[in-house]
N, C-alpha and C positions, 0 to 999 in steps of 0.2 A: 206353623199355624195349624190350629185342630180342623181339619175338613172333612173327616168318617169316622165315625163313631159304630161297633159292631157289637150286639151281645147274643149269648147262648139265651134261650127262654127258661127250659125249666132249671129249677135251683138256682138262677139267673136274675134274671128281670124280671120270674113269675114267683108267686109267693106259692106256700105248700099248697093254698086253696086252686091255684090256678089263674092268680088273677092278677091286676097289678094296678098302680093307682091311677086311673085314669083324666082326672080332673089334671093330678101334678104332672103326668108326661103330657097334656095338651099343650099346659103353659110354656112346657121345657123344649116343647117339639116346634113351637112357635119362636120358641128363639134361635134353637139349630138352623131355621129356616133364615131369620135375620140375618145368621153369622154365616151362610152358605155350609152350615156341615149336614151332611148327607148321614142319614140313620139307615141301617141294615142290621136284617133277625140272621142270625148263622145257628141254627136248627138241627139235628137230627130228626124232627119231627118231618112229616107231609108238608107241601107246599100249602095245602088247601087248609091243614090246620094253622099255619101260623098265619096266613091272610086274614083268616077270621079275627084276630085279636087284631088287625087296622084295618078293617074295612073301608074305614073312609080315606085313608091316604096311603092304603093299598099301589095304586099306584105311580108314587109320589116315592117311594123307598125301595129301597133292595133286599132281597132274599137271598140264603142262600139253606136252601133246603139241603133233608137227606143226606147229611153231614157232607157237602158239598157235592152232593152228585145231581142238584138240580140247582142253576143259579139263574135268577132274575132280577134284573134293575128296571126301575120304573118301567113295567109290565112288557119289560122285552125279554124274551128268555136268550143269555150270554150260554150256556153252558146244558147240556145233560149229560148223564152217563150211560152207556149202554153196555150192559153184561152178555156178552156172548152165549149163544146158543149151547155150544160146547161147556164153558163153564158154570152155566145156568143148570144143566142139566148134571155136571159133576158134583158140582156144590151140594146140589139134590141129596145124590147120592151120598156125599160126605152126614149130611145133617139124618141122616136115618139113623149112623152109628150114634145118635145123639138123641134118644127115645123122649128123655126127661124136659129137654129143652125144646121149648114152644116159641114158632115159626112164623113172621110174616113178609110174605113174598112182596118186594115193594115196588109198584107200576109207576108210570107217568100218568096215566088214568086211574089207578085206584090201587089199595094195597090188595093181598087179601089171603085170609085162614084158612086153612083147613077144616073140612068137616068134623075130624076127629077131636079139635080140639073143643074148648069147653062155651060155652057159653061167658063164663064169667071171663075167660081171659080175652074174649072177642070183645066184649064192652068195656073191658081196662083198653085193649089197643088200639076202640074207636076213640080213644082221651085222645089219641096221639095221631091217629089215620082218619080224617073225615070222611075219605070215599075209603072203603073200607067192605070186603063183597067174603062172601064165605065161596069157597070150591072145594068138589071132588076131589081131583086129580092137578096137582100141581106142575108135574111133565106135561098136562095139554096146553097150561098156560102161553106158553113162549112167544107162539106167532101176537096172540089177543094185544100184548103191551110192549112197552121196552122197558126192559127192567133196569132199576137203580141201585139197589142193596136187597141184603137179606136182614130184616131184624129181628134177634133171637132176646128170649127170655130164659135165664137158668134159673131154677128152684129155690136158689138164695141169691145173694151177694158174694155168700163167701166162696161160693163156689165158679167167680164168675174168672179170679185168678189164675187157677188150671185149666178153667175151659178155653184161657185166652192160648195157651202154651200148645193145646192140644187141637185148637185149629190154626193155629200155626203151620205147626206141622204135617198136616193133613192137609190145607188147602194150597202149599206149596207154592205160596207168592202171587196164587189168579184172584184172590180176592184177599185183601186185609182184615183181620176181626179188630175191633176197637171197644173199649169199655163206653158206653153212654151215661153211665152213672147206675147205680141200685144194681138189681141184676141183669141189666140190659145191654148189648154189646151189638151193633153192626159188622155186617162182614161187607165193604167195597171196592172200587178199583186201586190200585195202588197211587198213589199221587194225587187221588179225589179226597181230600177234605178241605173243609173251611178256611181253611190258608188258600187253599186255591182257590176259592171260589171268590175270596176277598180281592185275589189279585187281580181278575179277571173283571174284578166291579171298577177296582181303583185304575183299572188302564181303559175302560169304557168310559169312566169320567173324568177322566186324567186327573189324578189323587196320587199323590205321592205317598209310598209305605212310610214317611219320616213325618204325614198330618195325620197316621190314624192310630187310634185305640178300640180297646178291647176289652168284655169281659165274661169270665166262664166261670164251671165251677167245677169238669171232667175230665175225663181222658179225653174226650173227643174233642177239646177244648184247647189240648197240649199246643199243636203246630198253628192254630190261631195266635196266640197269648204267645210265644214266642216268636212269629212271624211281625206282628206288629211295631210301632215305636214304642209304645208304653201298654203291657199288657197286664190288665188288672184278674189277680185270683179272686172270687169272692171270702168273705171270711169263713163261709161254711163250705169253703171249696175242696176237692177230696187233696190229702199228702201231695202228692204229684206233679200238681198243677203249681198248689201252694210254691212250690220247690223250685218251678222256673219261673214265677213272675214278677215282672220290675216290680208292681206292688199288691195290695191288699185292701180293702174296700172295709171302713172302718163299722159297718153294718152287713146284716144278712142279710138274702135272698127274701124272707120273712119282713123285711124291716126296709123296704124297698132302698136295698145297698146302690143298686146302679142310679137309679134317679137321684141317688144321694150326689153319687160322684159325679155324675153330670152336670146337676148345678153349680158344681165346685169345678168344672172346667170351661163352662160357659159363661163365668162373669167375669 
């Protein structure tokens, strides 16, 4: 029996504009509520940005931020991550050798830029960071927050392939890099993502991994949509994903695919 239902937001549940149909997930969200199934955002985005899009049943649902390095169920926090001092400040030093690609340091209190970089890339990754703060000096940061990942931007897409191979190699298993989709890639703790954060919901509410689904459309999507009972790719979801999930969502992300498949699991 369906009792957790989890989706990725962007390319997901959110359409390109950033939005989603809000009248149809009231109705649909009102009967999850009927049938006892529990909804949960699983995010690489800020915790503060994905509360914004429920504000009103904020906390009534679960989160799991920061590709699972921050996780909340109905407004209790189950889970953070904290990147050590040591590899905080190593990483540092790795991400220098990496001029091209642009940096956001990510807090439990707030994300935040560097001064060097641009303006324009600071207001693309306030889409994504609500608290979102510009700094100097990145090494002074450490004591100020507890850190959760690093999220980088590479110059395309296409180059986001070797850059995955090349901090591999270089961050030598203290942090993971992960594709987010486009050219976006997080670097976090090993064993932090969305599959964990899921489990960690479903033993808080004692949910069984054989009541719950799934749906993504990324890399960071992989061990979710695999860890599940039935893990749905979107139809515009990248190769990879496509390649391990039980199924496929007969709409895009555009074409509000998940509210689609919800319906179809809820009656």
């Amino acid at each position: 029996m369906l009792k957790l239902i989890a989706t990725d937001m962007d390319g997901t549940f959110l359409t390109s504009q950033k939005t989603y149909n809000r009248e149809r997930f009231k109705s649909l969200y009102q009967k999850m509520k009927e049938q006892e199934v529990h909804f949960v955002v699983a995010s690489g985005n800020q915790y503060y940005q994905l509360a914004s899009f429920f504000e009103e049943i904020k906390e009534e649902i679960s989160f799991v931020a920061e590709n699972g390095a921050w996780v909340i169920s109905k407004g209790q926090e189950l889970f953070s991550a904290s990147i050590s001092e040591a590899t905080f400040k190593q990483t540092l030093k790795i991400l220098a050798e990496f001029p091209k690609v642009e940096v956001v340091v990510c807090g439990k209190n707030s994300a935040y830029i560097h001064q060097k970089e641009s303006q324009a890339y600071f207001d693309e990754a306030s889409m994504y960071y609500h608290h979102l703060k510009w700094v100097a000096d990145f090494d002074a940061l450490y004591e100020q927050d507890q850190f959760l990942k690093f999220g980088l931007s590479f110059p395309s897409a296409e180059e986001v392939p070797d850059g995955l191979i090349q901090l591999n190699n270089r961050l030598k298993g203290e942090l993971k890099p992960i594709s987010s989709g486009g050219r976006d890639v997080d670097l976090i703790l090993p064993g932090t993502h969305k599959a964990s954060g899921i489990q960690l919901i479903q033993k808080h509410l004692d949910i069984p991994q054989t009541s719950t689904v799934a749906f993504g459309d990324s890399g960071n999507d992989l061990e979710m949509i695999q860890y599940v009972e039935k893990g749905y790719a979107m139809k515009n979801a990248a190769p990879e994903l496509l390649a391990v999930s039980d199924c496929v969502t007969s709409l895009t992300n555009d074409e509000s695919g998940v509210l689609e498949e919800i319906e179809i699991l809820l009656k």
